[in-house]
RONU-512163 format. One record per residue (C-alpha): x, y, z. Coordinates in steps of 0.001 Angstrom, whole numbers, padded with zeros to 6 digits, always signed. Example, Ala and Ser with C-alpha at 12.3 -4.5 7.8 and 13.67 -1.06 7.14 Angstrom:
+012300-004500+007800 +013670-001060+007140 
//
This chain:
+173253-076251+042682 +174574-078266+039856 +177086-076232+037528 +175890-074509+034607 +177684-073564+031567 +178322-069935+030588 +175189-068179+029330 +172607-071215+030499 +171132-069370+033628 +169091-066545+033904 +168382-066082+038108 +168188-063033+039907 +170382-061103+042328 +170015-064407+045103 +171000-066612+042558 +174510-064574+041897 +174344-064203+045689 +174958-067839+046115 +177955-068404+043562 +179460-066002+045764 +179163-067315+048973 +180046-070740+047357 +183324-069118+046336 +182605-069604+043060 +182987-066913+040204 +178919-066468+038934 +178130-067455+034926 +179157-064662+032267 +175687-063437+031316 +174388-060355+029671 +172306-059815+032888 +175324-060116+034693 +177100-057625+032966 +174210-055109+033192 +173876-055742+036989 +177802-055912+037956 +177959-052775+035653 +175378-051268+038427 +177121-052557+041862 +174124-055056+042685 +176376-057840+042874 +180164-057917+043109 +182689-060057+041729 +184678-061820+043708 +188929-061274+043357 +190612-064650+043224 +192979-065076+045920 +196225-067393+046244 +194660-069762+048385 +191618-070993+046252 +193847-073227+043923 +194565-075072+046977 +191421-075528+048631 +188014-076616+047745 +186468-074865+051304 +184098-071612+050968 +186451-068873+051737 +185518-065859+053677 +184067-062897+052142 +186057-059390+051337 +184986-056739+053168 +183379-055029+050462 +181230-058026+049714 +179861-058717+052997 +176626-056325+052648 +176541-054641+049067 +174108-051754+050978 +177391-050149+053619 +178935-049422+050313 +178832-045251+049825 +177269-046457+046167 +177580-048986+044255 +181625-050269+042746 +182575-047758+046163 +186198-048670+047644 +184565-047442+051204 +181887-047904+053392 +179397-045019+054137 +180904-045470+057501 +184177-044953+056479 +183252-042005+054439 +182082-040214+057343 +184963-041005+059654 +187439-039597+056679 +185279-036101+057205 +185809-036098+060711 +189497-037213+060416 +190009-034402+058030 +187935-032141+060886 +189783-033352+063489 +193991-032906+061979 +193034-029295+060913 +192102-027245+063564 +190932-024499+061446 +188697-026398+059436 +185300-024939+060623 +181725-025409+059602 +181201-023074+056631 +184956-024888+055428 +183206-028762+056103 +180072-027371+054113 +182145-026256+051320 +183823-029609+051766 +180645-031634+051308 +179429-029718+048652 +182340-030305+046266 +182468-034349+047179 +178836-034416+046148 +180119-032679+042712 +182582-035196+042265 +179816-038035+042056 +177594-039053+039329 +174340-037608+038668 +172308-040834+039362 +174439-041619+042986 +172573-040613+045734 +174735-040079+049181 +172829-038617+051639 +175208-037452+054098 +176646-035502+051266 +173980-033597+050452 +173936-031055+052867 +176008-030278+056395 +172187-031094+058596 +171960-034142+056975 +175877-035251+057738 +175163-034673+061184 +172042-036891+061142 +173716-039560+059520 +176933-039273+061208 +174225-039537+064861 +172838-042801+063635 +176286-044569+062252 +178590-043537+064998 +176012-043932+067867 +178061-041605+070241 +176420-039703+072834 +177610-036336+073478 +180210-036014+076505 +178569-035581+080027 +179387-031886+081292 +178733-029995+084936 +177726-026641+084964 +179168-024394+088737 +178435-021261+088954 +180292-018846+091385 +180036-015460+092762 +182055-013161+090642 +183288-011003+093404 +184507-013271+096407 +184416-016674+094592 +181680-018293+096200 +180662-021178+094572 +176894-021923+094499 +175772-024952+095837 +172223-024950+095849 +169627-024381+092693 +167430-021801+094052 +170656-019835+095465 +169999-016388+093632 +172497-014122+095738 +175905-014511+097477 +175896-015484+101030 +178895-014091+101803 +178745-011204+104478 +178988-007816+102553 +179283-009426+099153 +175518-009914+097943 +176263-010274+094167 +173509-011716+092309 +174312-014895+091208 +172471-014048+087495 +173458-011711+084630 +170399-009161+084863 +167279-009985+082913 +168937-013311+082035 +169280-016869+083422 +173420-017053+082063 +175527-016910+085274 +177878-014071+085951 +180882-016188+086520 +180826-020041+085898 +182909-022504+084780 +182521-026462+083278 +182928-029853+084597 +183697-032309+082185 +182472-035550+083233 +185886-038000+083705 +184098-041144+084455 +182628-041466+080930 +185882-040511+079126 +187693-043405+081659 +185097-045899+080394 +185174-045020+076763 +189181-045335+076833 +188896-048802+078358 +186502-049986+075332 +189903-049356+072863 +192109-052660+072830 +194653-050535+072001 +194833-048437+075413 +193882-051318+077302 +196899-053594+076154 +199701-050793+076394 +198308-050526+080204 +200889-053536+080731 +203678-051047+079481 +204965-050359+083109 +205329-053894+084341 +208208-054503+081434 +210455-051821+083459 +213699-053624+085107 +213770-053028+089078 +217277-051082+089274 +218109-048037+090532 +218154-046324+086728 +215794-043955+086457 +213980-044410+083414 +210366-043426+083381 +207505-041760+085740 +207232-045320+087524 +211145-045105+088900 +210391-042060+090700 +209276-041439+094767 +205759-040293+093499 +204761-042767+091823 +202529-045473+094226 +203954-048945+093501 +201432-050455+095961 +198532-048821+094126 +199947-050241+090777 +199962-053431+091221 +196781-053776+089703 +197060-053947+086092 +194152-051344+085162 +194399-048735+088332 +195077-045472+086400 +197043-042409+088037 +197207-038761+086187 +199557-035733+085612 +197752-032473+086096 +197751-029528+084036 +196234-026201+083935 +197719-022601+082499 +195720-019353+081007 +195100-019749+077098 +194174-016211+075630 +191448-016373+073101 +190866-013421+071237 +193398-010859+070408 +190617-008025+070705 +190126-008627+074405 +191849-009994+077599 +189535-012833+078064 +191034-015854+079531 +190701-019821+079246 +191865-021883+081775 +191508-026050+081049 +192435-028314+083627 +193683-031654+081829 +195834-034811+082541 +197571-037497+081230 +197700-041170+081957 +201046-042256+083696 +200502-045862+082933 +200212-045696+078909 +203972-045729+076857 +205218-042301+076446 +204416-042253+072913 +201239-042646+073510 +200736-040731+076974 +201634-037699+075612 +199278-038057+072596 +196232-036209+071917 +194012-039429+071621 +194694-039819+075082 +194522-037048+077041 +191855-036315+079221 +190235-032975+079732 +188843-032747+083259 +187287-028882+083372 +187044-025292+081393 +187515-021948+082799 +186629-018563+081228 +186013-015426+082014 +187774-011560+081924 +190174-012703+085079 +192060-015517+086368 +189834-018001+088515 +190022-018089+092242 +191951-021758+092215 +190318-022860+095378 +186859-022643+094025 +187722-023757+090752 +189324-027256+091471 +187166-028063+094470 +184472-030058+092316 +187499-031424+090355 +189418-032696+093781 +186075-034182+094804 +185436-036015+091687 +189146-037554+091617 +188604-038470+095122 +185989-040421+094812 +187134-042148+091695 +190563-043033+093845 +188493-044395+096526 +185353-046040+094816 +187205-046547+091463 +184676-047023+088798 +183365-050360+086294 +184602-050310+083253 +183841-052897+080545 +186810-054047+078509 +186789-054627+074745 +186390-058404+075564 +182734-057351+077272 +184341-058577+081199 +183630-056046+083937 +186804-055031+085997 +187107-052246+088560 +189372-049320+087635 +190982-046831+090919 +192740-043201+089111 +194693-041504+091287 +196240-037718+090797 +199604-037828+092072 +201656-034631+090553 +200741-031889+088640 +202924-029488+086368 +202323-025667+085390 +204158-022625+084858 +205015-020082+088287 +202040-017942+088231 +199958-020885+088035 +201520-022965+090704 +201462-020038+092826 +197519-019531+092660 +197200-022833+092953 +199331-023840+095359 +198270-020869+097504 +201582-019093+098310 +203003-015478+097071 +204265-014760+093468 +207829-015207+092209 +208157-011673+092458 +206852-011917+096327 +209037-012868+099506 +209471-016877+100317 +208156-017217+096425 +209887-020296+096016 +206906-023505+096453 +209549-025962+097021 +212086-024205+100161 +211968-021292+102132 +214675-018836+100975 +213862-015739+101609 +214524-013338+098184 +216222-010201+097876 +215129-006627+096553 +217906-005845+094058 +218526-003063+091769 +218138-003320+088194 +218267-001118+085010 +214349-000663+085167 +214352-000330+088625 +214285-003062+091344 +213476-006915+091221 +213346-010032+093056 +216810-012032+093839 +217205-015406+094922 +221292-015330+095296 +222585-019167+096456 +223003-019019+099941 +225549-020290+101922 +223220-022699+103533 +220779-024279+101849 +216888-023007+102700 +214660-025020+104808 +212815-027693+102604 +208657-027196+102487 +206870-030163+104176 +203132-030522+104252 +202773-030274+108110 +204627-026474+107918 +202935-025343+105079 +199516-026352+106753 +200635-024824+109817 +201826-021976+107655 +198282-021470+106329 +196432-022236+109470 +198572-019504+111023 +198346-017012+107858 +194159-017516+107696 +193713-016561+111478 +195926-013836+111843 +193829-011228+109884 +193393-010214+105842 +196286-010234+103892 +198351-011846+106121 +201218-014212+104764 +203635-016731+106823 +206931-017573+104633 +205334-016770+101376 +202199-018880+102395 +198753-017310+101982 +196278-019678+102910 +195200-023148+102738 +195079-025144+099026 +192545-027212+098473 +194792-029411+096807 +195398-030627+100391 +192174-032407+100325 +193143-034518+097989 +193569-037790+099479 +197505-039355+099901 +199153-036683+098501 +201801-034378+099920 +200846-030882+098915 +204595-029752+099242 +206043-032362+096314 +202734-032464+094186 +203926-029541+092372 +207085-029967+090330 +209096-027491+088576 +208404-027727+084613 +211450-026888+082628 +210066-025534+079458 +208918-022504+081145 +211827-021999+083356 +214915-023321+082023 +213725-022962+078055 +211611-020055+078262 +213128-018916+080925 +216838-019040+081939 +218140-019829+078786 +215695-016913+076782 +217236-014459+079704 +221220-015590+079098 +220620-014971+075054 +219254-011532+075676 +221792-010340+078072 +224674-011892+075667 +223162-010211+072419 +222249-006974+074129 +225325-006488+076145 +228839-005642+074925 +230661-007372+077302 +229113-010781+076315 +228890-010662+072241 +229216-007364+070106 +226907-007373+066968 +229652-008268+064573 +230026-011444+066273 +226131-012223+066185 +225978-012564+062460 +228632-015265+062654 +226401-017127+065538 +223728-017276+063187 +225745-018442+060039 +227056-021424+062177 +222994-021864+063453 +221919-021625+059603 +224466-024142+058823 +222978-027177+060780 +220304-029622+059452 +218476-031108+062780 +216946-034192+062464 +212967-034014+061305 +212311-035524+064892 +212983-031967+065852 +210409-029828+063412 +211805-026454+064080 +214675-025085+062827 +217852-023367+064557 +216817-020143+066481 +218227-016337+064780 +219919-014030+067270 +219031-011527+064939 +215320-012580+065050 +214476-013511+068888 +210385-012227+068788 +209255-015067+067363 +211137-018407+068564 +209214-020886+070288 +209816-023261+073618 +211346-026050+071750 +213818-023546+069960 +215396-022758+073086 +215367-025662+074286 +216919-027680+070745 +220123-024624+071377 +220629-025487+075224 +220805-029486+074333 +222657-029148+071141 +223406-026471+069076 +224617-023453+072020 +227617-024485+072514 +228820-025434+069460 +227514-021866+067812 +229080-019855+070698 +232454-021710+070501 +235476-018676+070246 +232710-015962+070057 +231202-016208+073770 +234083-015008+076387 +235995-018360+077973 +234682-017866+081220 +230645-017359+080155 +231320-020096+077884 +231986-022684+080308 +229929-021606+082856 +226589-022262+080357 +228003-025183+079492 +227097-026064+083296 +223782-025919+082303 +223961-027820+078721 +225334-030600+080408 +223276-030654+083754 +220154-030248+081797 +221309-032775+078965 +221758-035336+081678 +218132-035043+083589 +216542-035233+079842 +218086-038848+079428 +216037-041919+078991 +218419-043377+081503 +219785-041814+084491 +222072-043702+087195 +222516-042486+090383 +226118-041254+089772 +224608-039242+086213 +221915-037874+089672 +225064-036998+091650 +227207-035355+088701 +224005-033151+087285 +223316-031919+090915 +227172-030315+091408 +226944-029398+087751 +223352-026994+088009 +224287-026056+091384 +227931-024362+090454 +225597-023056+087761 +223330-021685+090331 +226302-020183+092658 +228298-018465+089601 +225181-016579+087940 +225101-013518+090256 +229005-012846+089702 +229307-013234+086066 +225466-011739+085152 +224308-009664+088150 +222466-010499+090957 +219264-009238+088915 +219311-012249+086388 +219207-014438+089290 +216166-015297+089309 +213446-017674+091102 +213969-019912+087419 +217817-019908+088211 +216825-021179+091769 +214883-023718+090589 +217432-025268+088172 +220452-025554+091014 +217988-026256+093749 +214746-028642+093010 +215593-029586+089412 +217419-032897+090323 +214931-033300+093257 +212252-033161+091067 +213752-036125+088683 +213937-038244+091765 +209991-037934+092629 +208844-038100+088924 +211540-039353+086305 +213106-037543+083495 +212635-034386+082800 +209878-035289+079917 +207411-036981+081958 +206395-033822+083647 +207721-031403+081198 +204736-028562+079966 +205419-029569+076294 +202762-031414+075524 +200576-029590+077585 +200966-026512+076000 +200299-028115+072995 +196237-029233+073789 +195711-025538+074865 +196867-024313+071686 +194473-026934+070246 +192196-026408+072788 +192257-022361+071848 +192021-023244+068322 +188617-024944+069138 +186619-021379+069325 +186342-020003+066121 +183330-017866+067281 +182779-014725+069569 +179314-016727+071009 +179397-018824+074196 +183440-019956+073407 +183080-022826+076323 +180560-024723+074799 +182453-024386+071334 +185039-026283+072783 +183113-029475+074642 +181775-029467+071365 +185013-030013+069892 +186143-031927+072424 +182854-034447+072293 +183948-034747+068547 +187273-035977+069310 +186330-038472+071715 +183671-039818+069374 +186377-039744+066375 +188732-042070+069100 +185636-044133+069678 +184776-044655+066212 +188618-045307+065131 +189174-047543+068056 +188735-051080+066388 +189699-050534+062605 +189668-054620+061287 +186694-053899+059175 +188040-050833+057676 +189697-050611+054319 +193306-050452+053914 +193266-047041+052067 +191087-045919+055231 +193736-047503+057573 +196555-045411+056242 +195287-042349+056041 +193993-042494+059672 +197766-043460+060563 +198407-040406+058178 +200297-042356+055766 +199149-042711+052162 +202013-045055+051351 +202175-048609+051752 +204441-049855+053769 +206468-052819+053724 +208346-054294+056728 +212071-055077+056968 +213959-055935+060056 +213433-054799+063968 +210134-052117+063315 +212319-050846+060271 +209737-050670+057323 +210000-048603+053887 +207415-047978+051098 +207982-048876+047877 +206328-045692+046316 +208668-043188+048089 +211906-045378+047690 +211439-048314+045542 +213931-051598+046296 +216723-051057+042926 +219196-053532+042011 +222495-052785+043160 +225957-054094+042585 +228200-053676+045128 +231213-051495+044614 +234243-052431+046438 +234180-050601+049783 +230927-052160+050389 +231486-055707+049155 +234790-055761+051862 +232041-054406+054187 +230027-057052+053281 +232551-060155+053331 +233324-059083+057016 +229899-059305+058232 +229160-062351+056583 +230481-063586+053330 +227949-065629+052532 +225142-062374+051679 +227824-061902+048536 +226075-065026+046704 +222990-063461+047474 +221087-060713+044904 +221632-057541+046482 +218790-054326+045858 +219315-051097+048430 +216774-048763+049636 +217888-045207+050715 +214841-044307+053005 +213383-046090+056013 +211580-045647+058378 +211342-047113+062423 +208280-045877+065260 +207630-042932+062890 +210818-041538+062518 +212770-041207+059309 +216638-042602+058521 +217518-042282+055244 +221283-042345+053445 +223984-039504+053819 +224702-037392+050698 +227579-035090+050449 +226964-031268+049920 +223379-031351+050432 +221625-028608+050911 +218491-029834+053050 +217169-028063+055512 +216552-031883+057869 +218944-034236+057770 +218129-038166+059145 +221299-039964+058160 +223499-039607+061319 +223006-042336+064293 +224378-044301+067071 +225335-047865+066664 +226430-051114+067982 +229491-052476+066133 +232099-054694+067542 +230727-054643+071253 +231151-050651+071717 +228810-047862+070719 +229728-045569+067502 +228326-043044+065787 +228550-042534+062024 +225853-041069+058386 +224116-043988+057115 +225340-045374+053361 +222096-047156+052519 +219484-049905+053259 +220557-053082+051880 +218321-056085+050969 +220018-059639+050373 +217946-062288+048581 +217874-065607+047936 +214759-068157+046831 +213058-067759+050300 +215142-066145+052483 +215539-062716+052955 +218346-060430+054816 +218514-056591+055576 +221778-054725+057023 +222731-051182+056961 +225893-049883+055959 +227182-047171+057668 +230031-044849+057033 +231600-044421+060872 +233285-041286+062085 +236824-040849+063388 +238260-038959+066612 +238827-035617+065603 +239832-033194+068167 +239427-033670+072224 +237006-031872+074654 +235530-030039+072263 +233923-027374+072037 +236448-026462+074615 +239802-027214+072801 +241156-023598+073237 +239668-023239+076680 +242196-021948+078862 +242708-023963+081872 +241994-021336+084509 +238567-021267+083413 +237671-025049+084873 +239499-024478+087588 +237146-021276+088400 +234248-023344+087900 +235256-026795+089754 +234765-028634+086812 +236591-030019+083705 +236505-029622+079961 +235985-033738+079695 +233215-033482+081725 +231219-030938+080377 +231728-031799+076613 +231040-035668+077615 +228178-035749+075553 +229980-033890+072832 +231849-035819+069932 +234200-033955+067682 +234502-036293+064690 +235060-036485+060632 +233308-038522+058514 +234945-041785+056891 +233669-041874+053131 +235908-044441+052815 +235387-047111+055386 +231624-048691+055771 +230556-050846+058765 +227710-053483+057947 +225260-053907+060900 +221938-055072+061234 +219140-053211+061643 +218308-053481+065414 +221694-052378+065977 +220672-048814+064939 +220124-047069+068549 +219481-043624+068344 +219706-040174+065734 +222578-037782+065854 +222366-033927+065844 +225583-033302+063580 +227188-029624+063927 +229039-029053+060846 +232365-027011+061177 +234024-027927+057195 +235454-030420+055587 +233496-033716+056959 +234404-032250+060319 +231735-031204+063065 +230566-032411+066594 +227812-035055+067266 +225396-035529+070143 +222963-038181+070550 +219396-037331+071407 +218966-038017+075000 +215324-039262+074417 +212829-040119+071663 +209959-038788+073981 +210113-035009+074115 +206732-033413+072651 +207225-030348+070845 
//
């Protein structure tokens, strides 16, 4: 088309069409105006690159089809509008349907008169609309129904009454076709298939090959359990199991039991994520399932997905063959015990691990269960006694029960797997919620540990400390115990306990928790060496031995056990104490629970909610044709981001890049790193950011409530710890430079917190001050003196414990992983 001067054409909408996809900007004509001023055609931005090149360039998103757009002139896509209402659906568990109506109604306010969005103009017609753009189907579920008296589970259709002898419960509510007792299979295959078709999942799947082969325990793959064989294909999956009672409504005792997993293979930042979990069945009903008829169809289905595997089609459309395998599973004590098949904690042989046989021990509410340290260490479980066990318990009449066994599991039917390691001990319920919630009650309810004068100064040395955000919750109250939560416990056992019971908390009970800080602290690292293995296993298991002298033999409990006993063991099958911690778990059954908002049929409520999700992660999965405003709020982030140096980034909107001159502790800094940055403009940025978590500059006196400015570093070949002075950016023409200066801490005292310890009391315990405060750094803080590193050198966050005066203790998270 030859080129026409400004005002000499008068063509339609396919004439305007083709300047555009010439690259060319279209004649300035009155019909031009009228028709850009009603979205038919769109002008095109210039870019940098069309001064420079005579070739058609591609496109913008927005002007590849003028009808996606929600209406004409829209930033978004009609697409996009619909996944920001699920999004929105999806991060707020309490939005419900009347609150999405409401929702819809008031965007469909906000738009002209003379716009027209249909999925906006009622809740029936976002649902249509939101059928035909997404193009999910809804997830594939199993209905079982069981007898609600002995368990049996129905197997055939036209089965209308139990078949057990003496039982003959009808299998049908009365004048109804809803079962009396059911529960839901969710199908596993399609929610394996529909994670494949994200590039995302399917290229961290390669996250476990990058792992050194030492003998450091770092992850799930170091440990016995995990199948190295099996692995060696990149896309064979294996699973963590989870199941626990969720209560629904506070007006009744109803109960909800979901069975979920994780994947083992993905990065832990992403394993323990609710995009990827996996929800394999639903429970509910007014009592706690019969375990052996509830996971029967579940052990079935992960059998034959271990041997037959599955196809799944990658995001590049090739076909590859996908084995999952179940090899550990994690739940609280009454849990494991159902499951598992063996007698209560309360119940002789409880423990699922040994043999030990309990004690019956007085207690100030009358008697209890006591599992004292013996002298010689309880036979271990294997799989051949505890079938024996079973075999022997099943055919020597009702109720009978060898070593704590009760019957057979039918977790023994699942295929390679060793029924007496499958179940690990999970320390948020029985070191956090457990152990540690049992030592603060005895200390603030008996005299001989803390009188109440001395709680108030706990808690002002608790109030005092400003955790890292990483952390969410603030320091638990002595004074206020009703309402703390898993992670509380757990934040004062790593960090703040013995720093806030230093001089208050008797020598002797001092030292002996800080066995238990320090075992504990160890098995939560990242990265744990055989000798670390050796030191935490004397450390819990002096813990173990002591607790019946200095607390009763009533406080000794099967959680106690467990931490001197299987704790370490259980690191050496499955890794760290976060890959098969209950955290995260607990977590989706909160969600999970938050699911029903009705009293009607709660189950289907949640595979509702649960079909929305995984359509959400399907629709979210491949984001290069969405917006960039879309982009960031899906990643929860409505700033824009701009990267520095080693996954450091910052936004310019919440800490713009200022102009700085250096003062002079800073240029020296400076001049010793390298001297030539000082011909260089210099700008600083106090707030960055690095995989989500926040590091931003120290400021004296401050009264937040989260502090991010203390962190381990690399300077001068050895690790130090100091509060971040600033962000600094060093320019010149082309070439860019970012460092961090950091103000480093000095030595202040030695084995603290136990500086005034008397000797006697390490002695008593077999231990020593250095080793138990190893972790532990009392330091003050250098105003004066900065260190300039790069960025990468930045390693970890600090937990600072103020005591005055730039003085405190710091401790270095032992891992980034943890779920809350």
């Amino acid at each position: 088309m030859a080129s026409v001067p400004p005002g000499g054409l008068r063509c339609g909408l396919d004439g305007y069409n083709t300047y555009l996809e010439r690259g060319e900007e279209p004649p300035r004509t009155t019909n031009y105006r009228k028709r850009l001023a009603k979205g038919l055609v769109v002008r095109r931005k210039k870019t940098k690159n069309d001064e420079n090149t005579n070739d058609a360039p591609a496109l913008n998103s927005q002007a590849k089809n003028v009808s996606d757009l929600l209406y004409p002139n829209s930033r978004i896509t009609k697409k996009e509008s619909i996944i920001i209402l699920i999004n929105i659906a999806q991060r707020h568990p309490t939005v419900n349907q009347e609150i999405m109506k409401d929702l819809i109604w008031a965007l469909e306010l906000h738009l002209p008169k003379d716009v027209n969005v249909k999925h906006l103009q009622s809740m029936y017609k976002f649902c249509k609309v939101k059928e035909e753009c997404l193009k999910q189907n809804k997830l594939p579920t199993y209905s079982h129904h069981m007898c609600p008296k002995c368990f049996h589970l129905f197997s055939k259709p036209d089965e209308k009454e139990c078949p057990t002898e003496n039982c003959k419960q009808t299998r049908f509510k009365e004048g109804s076709t809803d079962p009396q007792a059911a529960f839901v299979e969710l199908d596993v295959e399609s929610q394996i298939k529909e994670l494949f078709l994200d590039p995302s999942f399917v290229g961290d799947l390669g996250y476990r090959f990058s792992h050194p082969e030492d003998d450091i325990i770092r992850d799930i793959y170091d440990g016995e359990l995990y199948p190295r064989s099996f692995s060696t294909s990149r896309y064979n999956l294996t699973l963590m199991l989870h199941t626990d009672g969720v209560q629904v409504y506070n007006s009744n005792n109803d109960q909800l039991w979901p069975l979920s997993a994780v994947i083992n293979e993905l990065p832990p930042w992403k394993r323990f994520s609710k995009r990827y979990f996996l929800l394999l069945g639903l429970y509910y009903g007014r009592h706690k399932p019969e375990m052996n008829t509830f996971m029967s169809p579940f052990i079935f289905t992960l059998n034959q997905l271990y041997v037959d595997g599955i196809d799944v089609q990658l995001p590049n459309g090739t076909h590859v063959r996908t084995h999952i395998r179940s090899i550990a599973c994690t739940m609280d004590l009454p849990a494991l015990a159902s499951v598992k098949a063996i007698h209560q904690w309360n119940g002789s042989f409880g423990c699922g691990m040994c043999e030990i046989d309990n004690k019956s021990t007085a207690s100030k509410h009358g008697s209890c269960t006591s599992y004292i340290r013996p002298a010689v260490p309880a036979k271990r479980r294997t799989k051949e006694s505890m079938q024996e066990q079973a075999v022997e318990a099943m055919t020597s009449g009702k109720d009978v029960v060898v070593k704590g066994v009760k019957g057979l599991s039918v977790v023994v039917l699942l295929k390679d797997v060793d029924v007496s390691t499958f179940f690990l001990v999970d320390y948020m319920h029985g070191t956090c919620l457990g152990t540690v919630k049992q030592l603060i009650f005895s200390w603030v309810h008996d005299a001989q540990y803390l009188v109440k004068g001395q709680i108030g100064k706990v808690d002002a040395r608790l109030r005092a400390i400003a955790p890292p955000t990483s952390m969410r919750r603030k320091p638990l109250k002595f004074g206020d115990l009703a309402n703390t939560k898993a992670s509380q416990y757990r934040d004062f056992l790593l960090f703040y306990g013995l720093h806030a019971l230093e001089g208050v908390l008797p020598y002797i009970f001092h030292a002996h928790f800080g066995l238990l800080v320090r075992g504990v602290y160890i098995l939560s690292q990242s990265k744990i060496t055989p000798q670390d293995m050796r030191i935490a296993a004397q450390l819990l298991d002096k813990f173990y031995e002591k607790m019946h002298l200095y607390y009763g033999p009533a406080k000794c409990t099967l959680n106690v056990h467990n931490i001197g006993t299987h704790m370490v063991e259980c690191v050496r099958l499955a890794g760290p104490l976060f890959t098969h911690s209950a955290f995260f778990f607990e977590s989706i059954c909160g969600d999970i629970g938050a699911m029903v908002t009705g009293t009607r049929n709660p189950v289907k409520q949640i595979i509702d909610g649960v079909s929305k999700m995984q359509e959400f992660r399907a629709a979210t999965s491949v984001t290069d044709d969405f917006s960039e405003e879309v982009k960031m709020m899906l990643k929860r982030d409505r700033r824009k981001m701009t990267p520095m140096s080693d996954h450091f980034i910052h936004s310019k909107q919440a800490t713009p890049v200022k102009p700085h001159k250096l003062e002079p502790n800073e240029r020296c800094a400076v001049q010793k790193y390298n001297a030539e940055l000082l011909r260089m403009g210099t700008s600083v940025v106090n707030r960055a950011e690095r995989h989500k978590m926040i590091y931003e500059n120290y400021q004296k006196d401050s009264k937040k409530q989260y502090q991010d400015c203390f962190v381990s570093y690399m300077h001068d070949a050895s690790v130090c710890y100091g509060a971040i002075h600033g962000f600094y950016q060093f320019t010149a023409k082309s070439s860019k430079c970012w460092i961090a200066l950091i103000s480093p801490f000095s030595p202040h005292h030695q084995c603290y917190p136990f500086t005034d310890s008397p000797e006697w009391v390490f002695k008593r315990l077999e231990t020593s001050s250095d080793q138990l405060a190893k972790h532990i750094s009392a330091v003050k803080i250098q105003e004066s003196i900065l260190h300039a590193v790069p960025l990468h050198h930045i390693k970890r966050k600090l937990v600072f414990l103020p005591k005055g005066d730039g003085t405190g203790a710091a401790i270095e998270l032992p891992s980034s992983f943890e779920h809350n």
